[in-house]
mmCIF file of the N, C-alpha and C atoms, coordinates in Angstrom:
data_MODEL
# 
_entry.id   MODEL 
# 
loop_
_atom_site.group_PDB 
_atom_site.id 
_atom_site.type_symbol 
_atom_site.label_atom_id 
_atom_site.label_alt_id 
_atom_site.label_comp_id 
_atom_site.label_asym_id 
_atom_site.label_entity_id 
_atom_site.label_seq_id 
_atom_site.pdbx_PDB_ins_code 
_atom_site.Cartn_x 
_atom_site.Cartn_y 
_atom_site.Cartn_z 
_atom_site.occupancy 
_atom_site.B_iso_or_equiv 
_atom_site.pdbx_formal_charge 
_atom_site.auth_seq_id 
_atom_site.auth_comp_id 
_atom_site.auth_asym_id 
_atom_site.auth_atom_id 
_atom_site.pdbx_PDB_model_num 
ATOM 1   N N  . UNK A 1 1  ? -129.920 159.329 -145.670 1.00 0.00 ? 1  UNK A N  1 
ATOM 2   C CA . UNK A 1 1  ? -130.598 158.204 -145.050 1.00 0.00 ? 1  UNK A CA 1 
ATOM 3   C C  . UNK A 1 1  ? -130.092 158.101 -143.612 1.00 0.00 ? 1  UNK A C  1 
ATOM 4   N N  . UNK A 1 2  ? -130.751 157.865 -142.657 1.00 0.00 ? 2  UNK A N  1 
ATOM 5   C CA . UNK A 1 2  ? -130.611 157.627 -141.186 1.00 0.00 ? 2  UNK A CA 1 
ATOM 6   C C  . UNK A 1 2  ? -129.861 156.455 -141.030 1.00 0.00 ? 2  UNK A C  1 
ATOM 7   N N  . UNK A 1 3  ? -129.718 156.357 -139.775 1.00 0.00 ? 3  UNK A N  1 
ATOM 8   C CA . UNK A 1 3  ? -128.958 155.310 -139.319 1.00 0.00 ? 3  UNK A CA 1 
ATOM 9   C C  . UNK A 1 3  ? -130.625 154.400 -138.911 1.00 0.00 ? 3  UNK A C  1 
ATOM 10  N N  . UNK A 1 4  ? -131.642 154.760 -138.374 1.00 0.00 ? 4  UNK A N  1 
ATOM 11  C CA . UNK A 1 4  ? -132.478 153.753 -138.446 1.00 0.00 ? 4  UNK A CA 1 
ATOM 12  C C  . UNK A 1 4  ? -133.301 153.498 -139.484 1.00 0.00 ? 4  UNK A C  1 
ATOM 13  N N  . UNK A 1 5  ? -133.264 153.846 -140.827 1.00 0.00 ? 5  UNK A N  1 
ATOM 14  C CA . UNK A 1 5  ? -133.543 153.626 -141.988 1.00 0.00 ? 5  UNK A CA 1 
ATOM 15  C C  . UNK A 1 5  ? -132.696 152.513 -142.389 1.00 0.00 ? 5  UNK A C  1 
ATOM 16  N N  . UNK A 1 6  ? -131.210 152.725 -142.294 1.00 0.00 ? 6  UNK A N  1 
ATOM 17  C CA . UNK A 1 6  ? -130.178 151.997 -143.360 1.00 0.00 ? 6  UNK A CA 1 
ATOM 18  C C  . UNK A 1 6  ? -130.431 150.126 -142.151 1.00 0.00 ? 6  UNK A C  1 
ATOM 19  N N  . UNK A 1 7  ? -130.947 150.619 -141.052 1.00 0.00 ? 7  UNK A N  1 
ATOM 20  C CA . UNK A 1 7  ? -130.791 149.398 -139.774 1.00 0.00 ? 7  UNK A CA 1 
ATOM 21  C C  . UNK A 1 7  ? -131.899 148.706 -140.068 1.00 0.00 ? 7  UNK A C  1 
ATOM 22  N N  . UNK A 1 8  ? -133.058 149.217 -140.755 1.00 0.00 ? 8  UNK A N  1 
ATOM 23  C CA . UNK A 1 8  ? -134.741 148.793 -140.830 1.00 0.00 ? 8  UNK A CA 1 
ATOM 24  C C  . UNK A 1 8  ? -134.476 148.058 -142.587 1.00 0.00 ? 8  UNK A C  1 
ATOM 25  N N  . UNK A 1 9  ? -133.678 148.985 -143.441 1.00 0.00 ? 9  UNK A N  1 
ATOM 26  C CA . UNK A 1 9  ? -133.278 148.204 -144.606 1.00 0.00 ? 9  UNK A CA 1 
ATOM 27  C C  . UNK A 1 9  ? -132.713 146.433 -144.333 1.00 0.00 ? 9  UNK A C  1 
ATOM 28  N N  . UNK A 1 10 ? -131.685 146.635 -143.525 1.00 0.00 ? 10 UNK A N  1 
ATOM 29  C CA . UNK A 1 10 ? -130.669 145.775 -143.674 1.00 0.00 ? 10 UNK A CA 1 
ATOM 30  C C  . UNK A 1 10 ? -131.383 144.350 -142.772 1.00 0.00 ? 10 UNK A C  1 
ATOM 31  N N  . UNK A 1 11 ? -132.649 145.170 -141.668 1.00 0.00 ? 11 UNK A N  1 
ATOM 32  C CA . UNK A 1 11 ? -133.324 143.794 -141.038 1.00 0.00 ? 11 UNK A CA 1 
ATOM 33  C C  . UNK A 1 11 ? -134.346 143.184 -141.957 1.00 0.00 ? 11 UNK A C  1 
ATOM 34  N N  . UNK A 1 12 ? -134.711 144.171 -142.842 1.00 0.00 ? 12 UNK A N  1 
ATOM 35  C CA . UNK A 1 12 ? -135.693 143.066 -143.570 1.00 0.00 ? 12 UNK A CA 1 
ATOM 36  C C  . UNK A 1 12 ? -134.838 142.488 -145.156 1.00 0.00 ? 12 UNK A C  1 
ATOM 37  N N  . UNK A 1 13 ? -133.188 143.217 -145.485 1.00 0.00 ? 13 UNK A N  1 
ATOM 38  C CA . UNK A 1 13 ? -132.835 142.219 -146.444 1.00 0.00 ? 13 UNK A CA 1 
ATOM 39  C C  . UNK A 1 13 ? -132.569 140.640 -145.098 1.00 0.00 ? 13 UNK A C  1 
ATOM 40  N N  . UNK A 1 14 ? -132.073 140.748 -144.191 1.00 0.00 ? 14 UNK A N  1 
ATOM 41  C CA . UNK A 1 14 ? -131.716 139.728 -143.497 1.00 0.00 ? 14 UNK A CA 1 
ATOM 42  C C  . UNK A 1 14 ? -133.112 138.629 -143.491 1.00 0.00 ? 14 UNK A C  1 
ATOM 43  N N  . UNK A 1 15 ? -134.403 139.264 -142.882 1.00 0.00 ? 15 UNK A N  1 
ATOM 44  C CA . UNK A 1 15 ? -135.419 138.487 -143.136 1.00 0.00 ? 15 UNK A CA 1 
ATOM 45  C C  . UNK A 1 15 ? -136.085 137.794 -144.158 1.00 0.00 ? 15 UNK A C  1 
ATOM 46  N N  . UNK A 1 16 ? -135.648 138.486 -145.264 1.00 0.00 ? 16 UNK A N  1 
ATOM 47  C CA . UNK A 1 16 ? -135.764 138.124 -146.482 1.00 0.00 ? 16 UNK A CA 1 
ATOM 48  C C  . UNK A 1 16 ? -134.603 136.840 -146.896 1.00 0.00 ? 16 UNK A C  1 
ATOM 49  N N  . UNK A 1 17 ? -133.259 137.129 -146.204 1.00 0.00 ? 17 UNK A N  1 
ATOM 50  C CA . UNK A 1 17 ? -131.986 135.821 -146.315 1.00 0.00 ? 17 UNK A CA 1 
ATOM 51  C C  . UNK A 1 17 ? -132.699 134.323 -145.432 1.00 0.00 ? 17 UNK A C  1 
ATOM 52  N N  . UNK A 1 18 ? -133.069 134.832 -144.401 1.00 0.00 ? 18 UNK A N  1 
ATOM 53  C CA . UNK A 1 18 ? -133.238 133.821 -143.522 1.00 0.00 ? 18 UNK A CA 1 
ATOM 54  C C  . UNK A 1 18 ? -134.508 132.937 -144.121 1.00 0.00 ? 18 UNK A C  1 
ATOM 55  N N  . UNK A 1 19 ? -135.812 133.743 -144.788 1.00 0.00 ? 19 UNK A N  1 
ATOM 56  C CA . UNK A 1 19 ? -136.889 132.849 -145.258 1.00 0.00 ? 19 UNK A CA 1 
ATOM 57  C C  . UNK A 1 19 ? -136.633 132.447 -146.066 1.00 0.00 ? 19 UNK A C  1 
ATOM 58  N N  . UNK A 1 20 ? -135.696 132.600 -147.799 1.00 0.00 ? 20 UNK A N  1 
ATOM 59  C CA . UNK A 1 20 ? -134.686 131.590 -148.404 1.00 0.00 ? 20 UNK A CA 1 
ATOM 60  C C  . UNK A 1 20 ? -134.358 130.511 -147.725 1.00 0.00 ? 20 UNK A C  1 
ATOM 61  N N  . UNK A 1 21 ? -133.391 130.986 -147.010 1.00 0.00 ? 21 UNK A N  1 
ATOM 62  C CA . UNK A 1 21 ? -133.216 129.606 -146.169 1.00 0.00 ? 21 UNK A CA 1 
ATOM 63  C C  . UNK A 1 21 ? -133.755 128.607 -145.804 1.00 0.00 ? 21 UNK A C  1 
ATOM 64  N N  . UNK A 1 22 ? -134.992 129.271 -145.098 1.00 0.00 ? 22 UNK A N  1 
ATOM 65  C CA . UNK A 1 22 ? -135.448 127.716 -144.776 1.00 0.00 ? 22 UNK A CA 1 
ATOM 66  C C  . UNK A 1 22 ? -136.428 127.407 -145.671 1.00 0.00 ? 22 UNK A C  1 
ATOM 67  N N  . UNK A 1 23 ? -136.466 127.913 -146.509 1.00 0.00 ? 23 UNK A N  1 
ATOM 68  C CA . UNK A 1 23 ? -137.568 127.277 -147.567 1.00 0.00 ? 23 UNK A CA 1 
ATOM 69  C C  . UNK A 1 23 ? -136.524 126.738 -148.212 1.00 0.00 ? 23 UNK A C  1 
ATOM 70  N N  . UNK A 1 24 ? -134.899 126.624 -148.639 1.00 0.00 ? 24 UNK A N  1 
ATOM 71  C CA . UNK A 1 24 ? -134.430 125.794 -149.123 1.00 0.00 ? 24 UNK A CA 1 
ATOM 72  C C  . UNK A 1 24 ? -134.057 124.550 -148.406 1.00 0.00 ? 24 UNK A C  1 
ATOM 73  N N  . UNK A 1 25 ? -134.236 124.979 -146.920 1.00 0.00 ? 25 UNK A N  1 
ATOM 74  C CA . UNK A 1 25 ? -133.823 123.722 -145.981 1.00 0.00 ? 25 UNK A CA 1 
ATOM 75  C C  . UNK A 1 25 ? -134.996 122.925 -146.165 1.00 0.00 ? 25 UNK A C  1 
ATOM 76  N N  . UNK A 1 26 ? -136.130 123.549 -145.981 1.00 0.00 ? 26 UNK A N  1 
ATOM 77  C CA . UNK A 1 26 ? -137.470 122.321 -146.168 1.00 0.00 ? 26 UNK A CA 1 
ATOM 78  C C  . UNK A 1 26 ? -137.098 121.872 -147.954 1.00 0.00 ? 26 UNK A C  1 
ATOM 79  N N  . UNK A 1 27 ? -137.689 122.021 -148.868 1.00 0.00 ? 27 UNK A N  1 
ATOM 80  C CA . UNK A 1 27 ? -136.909 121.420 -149.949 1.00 0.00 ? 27 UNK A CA 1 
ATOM 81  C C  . UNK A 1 27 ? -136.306 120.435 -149.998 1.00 0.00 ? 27 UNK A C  1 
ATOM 82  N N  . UNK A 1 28 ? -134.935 121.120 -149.580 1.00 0.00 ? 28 UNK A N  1 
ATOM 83  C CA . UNK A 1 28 ? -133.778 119.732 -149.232 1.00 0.00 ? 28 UNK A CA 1 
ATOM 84  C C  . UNK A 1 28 ? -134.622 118.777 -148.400 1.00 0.00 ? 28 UNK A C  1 
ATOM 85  N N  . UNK A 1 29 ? -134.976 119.097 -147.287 1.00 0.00 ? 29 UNK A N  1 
ATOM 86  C CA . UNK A 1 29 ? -135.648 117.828 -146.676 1.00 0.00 ? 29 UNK A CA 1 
ATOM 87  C C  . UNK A 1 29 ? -137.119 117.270 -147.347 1.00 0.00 ? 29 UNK A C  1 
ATOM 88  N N  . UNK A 1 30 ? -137.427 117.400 -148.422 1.00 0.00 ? 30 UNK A N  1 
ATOM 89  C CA . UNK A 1 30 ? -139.163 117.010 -148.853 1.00 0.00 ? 30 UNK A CA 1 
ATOM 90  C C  . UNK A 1 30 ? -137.916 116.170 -149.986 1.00 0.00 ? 30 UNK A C  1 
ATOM 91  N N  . UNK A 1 31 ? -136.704 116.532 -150.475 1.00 0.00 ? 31 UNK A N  1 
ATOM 92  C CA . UNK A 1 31 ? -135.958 115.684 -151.532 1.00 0.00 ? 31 UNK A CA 1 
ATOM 93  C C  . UNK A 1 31 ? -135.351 114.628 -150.758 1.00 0.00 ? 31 UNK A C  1 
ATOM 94  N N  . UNK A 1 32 ? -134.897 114.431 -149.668 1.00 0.00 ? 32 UNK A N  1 
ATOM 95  C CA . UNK A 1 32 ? -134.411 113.487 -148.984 1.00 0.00 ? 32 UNK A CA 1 
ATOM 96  C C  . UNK A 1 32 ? -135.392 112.532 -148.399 1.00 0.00 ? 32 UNK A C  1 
ATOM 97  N N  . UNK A 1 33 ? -136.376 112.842 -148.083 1.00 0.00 ? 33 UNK A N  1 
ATOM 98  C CA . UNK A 1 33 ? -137.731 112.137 -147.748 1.00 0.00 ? 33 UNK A CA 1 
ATOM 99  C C  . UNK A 1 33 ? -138.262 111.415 -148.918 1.00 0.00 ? 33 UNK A C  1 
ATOM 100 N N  . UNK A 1 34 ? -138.109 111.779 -150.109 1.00 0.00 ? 34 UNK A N  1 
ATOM 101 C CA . UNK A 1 34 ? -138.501 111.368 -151.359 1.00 0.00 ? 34 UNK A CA 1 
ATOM 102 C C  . UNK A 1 34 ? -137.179 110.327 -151.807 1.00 0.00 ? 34 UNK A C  1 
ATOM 103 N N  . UNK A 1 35 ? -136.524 110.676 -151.782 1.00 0.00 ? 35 UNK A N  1 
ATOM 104 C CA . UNK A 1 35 ? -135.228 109.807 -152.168 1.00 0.00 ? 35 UNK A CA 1 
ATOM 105 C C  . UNK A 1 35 ? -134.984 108.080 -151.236 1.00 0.00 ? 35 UNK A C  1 
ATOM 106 N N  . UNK A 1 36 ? -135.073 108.670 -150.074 1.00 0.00 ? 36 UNK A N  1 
ATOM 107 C CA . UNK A 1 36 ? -135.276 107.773 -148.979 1.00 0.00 ? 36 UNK A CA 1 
ATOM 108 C C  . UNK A 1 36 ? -136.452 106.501 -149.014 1.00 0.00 ? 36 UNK A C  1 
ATOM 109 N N  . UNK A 1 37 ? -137.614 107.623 -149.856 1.00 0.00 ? 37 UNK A N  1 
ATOM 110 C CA . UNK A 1 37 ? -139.393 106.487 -149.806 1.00 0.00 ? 37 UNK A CA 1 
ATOM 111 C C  . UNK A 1 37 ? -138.698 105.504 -151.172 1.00 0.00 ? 37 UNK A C  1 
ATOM 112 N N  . UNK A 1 38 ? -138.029 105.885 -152.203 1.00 0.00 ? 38 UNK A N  1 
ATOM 113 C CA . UNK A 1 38 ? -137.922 105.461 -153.196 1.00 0.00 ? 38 UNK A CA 1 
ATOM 114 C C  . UNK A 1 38 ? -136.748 104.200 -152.904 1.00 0.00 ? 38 UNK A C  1 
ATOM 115 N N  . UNK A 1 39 ? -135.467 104.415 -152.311 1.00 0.00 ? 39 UNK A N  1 
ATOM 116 C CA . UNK A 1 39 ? -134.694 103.402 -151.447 1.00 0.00 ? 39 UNK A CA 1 
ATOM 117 C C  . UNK A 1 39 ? -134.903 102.497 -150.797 1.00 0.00 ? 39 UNK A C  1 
ATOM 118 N N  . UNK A 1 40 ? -136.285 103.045 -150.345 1.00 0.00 ? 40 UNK A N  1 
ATOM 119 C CA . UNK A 1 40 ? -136.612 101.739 -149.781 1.00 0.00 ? 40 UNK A CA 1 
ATOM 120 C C  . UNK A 1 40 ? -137.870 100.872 -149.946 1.00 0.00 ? 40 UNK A C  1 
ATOM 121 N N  . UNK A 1 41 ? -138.309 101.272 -151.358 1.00 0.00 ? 41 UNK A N  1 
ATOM 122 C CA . UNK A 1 41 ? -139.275 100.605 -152.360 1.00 0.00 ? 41 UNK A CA 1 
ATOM 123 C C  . UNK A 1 41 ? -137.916 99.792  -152.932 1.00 0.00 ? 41 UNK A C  1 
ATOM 124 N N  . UNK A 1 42 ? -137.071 100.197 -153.418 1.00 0.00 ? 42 UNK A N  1 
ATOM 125 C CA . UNK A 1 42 ? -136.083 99.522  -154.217 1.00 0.00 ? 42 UNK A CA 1 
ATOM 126 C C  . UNK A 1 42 ? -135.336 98.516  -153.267 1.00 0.00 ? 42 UNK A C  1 
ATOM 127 N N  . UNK A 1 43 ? -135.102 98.788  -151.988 1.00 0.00 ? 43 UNK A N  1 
ATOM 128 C CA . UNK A 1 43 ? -134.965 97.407  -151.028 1.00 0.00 ? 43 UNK A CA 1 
ATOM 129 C C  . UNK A 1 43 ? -135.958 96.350  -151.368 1.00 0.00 ? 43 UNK A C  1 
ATOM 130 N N  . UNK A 1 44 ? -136.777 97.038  -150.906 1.00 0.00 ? 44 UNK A N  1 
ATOM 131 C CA . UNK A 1 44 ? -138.242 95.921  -151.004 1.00 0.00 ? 44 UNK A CA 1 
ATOM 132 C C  . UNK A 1 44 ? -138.146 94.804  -152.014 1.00 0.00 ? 44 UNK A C  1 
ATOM 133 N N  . UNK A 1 45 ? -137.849 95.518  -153.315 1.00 0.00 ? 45 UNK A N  1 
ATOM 134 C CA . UNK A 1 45 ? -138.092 94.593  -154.555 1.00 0.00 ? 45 UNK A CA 1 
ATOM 135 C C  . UNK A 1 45 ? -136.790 94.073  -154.676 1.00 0.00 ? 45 UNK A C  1 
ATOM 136 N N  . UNK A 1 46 ? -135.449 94.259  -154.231 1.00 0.00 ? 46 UNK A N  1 
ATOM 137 C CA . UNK A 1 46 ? -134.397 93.637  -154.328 1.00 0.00 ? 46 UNK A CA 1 
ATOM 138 C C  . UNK A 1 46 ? -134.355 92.433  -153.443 1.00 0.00 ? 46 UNK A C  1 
ATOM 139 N N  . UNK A 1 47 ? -135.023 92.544  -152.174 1.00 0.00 ? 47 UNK A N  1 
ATOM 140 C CA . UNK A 1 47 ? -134.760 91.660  -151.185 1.00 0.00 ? 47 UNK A CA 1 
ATOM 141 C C  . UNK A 1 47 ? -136.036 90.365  -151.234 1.00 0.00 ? 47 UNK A C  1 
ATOM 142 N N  . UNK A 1 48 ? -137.142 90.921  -152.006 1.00 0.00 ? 48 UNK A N  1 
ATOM 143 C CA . UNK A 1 48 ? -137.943 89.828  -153.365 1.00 0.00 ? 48 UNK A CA 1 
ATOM 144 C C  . UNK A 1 48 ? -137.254 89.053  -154.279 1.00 0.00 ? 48 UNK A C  1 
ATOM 145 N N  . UNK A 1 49 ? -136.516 89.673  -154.887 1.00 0.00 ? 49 UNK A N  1 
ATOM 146 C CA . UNK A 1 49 ? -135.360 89.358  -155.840 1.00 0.00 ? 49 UNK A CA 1 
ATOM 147 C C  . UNK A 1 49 ? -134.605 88.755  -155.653 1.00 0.00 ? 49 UNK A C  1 
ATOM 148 N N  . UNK A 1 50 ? -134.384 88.646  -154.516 1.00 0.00 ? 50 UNK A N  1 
ATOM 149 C CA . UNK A 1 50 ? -133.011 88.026  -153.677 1.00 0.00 ? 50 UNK A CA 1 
ATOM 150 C C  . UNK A 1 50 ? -133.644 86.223  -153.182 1.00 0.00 ? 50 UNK A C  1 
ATOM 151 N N  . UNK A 1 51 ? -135.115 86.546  -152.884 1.00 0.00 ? 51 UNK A N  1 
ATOM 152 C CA . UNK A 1 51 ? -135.334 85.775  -151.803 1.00 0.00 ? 51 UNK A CA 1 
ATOM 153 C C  . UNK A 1 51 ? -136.053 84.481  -153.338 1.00 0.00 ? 51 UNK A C  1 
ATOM 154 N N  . UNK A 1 52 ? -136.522 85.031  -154.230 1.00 0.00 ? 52 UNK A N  1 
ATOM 155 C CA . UNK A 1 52 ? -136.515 83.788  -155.602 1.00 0.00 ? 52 UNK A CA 1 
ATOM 156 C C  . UNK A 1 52 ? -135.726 83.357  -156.310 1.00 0.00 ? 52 UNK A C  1 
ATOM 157 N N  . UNK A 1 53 ? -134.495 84.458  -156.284 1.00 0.00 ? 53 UNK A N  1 
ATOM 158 C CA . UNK A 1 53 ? -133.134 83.522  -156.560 1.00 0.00 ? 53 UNK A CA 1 
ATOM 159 C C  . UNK A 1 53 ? -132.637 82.634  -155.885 1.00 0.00 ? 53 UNK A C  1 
ATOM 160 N N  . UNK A 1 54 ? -132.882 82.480  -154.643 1.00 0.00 ? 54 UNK A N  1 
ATOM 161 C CA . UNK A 1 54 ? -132.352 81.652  -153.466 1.00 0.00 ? 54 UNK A CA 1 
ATOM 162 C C  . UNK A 1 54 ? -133.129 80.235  -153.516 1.00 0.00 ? 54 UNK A C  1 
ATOM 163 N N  . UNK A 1 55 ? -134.188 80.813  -154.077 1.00 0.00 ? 55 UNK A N  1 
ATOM 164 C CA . UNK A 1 55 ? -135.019 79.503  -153.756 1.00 0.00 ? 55 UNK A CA 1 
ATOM 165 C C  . UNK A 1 55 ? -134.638 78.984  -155.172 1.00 0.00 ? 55 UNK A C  1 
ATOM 166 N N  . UNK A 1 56 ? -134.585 79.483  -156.074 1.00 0.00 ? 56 UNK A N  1 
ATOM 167 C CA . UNK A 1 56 ? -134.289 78.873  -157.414 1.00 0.00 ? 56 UNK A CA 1 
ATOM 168 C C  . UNK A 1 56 ? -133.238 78.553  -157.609 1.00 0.00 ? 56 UNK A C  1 
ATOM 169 N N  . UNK A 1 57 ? -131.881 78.934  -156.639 1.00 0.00 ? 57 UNK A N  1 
ATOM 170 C CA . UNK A 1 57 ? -130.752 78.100  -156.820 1.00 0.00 ? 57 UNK A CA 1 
ATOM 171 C C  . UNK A 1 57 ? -130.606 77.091  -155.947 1.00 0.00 ? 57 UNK A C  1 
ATOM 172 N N  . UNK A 1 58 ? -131.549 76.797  -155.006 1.00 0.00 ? 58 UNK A N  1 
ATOM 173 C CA . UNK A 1 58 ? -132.082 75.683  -153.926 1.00 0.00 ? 58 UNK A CA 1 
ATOM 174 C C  . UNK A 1 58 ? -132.590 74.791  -155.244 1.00 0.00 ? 58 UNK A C  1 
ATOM 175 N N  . UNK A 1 59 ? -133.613 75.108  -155.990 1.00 0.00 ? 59 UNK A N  1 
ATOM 176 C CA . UNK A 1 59 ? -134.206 73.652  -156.823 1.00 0.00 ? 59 UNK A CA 1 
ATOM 177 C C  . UNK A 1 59 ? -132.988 73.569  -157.718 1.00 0.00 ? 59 UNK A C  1 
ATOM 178 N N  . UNK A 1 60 ? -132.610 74.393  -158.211 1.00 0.00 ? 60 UNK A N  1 
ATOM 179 C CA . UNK A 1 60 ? -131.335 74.152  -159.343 1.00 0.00 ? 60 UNK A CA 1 
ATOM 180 C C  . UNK A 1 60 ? -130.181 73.066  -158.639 1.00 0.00 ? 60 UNK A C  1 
ATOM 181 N N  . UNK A 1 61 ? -129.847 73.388  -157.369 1.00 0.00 ? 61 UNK A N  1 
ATOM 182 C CA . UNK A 1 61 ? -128.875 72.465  -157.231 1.00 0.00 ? 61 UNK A CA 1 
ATOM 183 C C  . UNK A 1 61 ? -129.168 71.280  -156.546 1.00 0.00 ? 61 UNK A C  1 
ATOM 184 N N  . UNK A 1 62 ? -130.409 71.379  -155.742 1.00 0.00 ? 62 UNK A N  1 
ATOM 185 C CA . UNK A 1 62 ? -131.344 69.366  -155.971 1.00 0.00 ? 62 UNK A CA 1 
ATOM 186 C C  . UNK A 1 62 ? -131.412 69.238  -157.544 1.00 0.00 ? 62 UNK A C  1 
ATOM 187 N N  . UNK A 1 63 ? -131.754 69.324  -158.178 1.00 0.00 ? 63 UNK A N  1 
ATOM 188 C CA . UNK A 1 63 ? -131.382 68.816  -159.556 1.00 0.00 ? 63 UNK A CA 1 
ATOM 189 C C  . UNK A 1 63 ? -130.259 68.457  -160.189 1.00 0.00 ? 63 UNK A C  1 
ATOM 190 N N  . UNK A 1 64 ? -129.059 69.058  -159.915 1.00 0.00 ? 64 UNK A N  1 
ATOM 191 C CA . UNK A 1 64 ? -128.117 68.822  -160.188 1.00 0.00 ? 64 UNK A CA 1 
ATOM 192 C C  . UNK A 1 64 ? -127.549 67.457  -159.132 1.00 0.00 ? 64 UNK A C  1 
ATOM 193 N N  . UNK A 1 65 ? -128.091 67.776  -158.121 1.00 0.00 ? 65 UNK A N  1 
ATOM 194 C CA . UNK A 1 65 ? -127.555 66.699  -157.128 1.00 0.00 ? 65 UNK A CA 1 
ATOM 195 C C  . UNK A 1 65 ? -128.376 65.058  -157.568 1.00 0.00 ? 65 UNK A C  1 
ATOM 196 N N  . UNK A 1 66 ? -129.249 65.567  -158.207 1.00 0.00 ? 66 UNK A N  1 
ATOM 197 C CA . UNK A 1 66 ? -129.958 64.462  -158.779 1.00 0.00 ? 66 UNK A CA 1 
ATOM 198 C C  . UNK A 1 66 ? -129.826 63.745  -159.910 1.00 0.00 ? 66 UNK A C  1 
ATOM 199 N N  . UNK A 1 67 ? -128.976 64.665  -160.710 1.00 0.00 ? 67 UNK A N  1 
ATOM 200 C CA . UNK A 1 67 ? -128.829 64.101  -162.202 1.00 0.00 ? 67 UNK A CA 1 
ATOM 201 C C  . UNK A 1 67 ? -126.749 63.371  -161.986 1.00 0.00 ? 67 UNK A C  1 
ATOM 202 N N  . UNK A 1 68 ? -126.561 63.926  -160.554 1.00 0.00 ? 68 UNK A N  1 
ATOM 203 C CA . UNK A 1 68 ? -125.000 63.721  -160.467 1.00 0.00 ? 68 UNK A CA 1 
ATOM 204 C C  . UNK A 1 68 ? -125.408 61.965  -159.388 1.00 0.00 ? 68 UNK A C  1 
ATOM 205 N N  . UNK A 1 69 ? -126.590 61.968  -158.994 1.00 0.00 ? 69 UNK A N  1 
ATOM 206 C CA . UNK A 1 69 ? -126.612 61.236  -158.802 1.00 0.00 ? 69 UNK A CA 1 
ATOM 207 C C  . UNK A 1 69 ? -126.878 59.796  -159.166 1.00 0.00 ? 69 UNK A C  1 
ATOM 208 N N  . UNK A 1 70 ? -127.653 60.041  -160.503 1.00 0.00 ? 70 UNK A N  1 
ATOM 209 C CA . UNK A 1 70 ? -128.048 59.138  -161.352 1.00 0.00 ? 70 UNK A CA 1 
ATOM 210 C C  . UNK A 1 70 ? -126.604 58.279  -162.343 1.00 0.00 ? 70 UNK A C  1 
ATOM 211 N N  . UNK A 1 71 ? -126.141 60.047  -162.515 1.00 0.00 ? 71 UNK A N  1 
ATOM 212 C CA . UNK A 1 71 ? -124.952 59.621  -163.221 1.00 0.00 ? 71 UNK A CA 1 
ATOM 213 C C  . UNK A 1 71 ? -123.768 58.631  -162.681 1.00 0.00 ? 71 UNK A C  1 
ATOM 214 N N  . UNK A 1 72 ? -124.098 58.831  -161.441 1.00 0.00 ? 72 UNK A N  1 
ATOM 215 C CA . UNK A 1 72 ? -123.169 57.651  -160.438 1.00 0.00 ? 72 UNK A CA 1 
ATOM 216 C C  . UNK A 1 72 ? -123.908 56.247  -160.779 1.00 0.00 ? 72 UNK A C  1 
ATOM 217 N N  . UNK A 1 73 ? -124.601 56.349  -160.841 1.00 0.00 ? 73 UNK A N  1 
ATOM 218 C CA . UNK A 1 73 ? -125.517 54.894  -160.721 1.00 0.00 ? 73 UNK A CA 1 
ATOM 219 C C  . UNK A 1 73 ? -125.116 54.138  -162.022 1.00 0.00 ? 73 UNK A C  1 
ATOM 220 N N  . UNK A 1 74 ? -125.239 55.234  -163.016 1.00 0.00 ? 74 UNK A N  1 
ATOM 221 C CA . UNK A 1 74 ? -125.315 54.053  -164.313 1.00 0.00 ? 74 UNK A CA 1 
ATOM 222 C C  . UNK A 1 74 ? -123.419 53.859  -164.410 1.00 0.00 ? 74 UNK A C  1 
ATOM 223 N N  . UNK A 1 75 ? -123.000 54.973  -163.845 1.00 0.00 ? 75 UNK A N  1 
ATOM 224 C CA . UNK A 1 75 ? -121.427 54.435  -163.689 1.00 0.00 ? 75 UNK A CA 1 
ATOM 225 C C  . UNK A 1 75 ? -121.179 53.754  -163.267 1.00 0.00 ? 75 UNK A C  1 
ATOM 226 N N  . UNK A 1 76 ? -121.847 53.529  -162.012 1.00 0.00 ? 76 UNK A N  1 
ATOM 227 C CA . UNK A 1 76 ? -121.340 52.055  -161.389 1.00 0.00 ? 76 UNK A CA 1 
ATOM 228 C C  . UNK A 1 76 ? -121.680 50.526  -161.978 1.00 0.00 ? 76 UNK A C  1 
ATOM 229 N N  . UNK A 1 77 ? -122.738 50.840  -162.810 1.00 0.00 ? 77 UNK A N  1 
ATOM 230 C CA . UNK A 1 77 ? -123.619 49.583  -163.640 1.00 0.00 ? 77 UNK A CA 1 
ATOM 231 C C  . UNK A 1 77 ? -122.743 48.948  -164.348 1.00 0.00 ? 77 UNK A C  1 
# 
């Protein structure tokens, strides 16, 4: 085998390394893009989540402020 045989081998195993590559680099990036859309669907619905607990521990504790207030009243009676 020649020296530009064994040189014509070894450029297309290399071309063959390098298009692996970036077909695993795109991959990785179509999984991080996907991971990312899903993170921040799951923000979305946490910060929903967040924002009816808030309000529901807003009426919960006027109620409480209301029943602590009653309870003063008939104490003082």
């Amino acid at each position: 085998m020649s020296v530009t045989d064994r040189i014509s081998i070894e450029l297309d195993r290399l071309t063959a390394a390098v298009t692996r590559l970036e077909a695993a680099m795109d991959a990785h990036g179509r999984r991080i893009g996907a991971d990312q859309t899903a993170l921040q669907g799951e923000l979305r619905e946490l910060r929903t989540s967040h924002a009816a607990l808030q309000a529901e521990a807003r009426t919960v504790t006027s109620r409480i402020d209301a029943v602590i207030g009653r309870l003063r009243s008939v104490a003082e009676a």
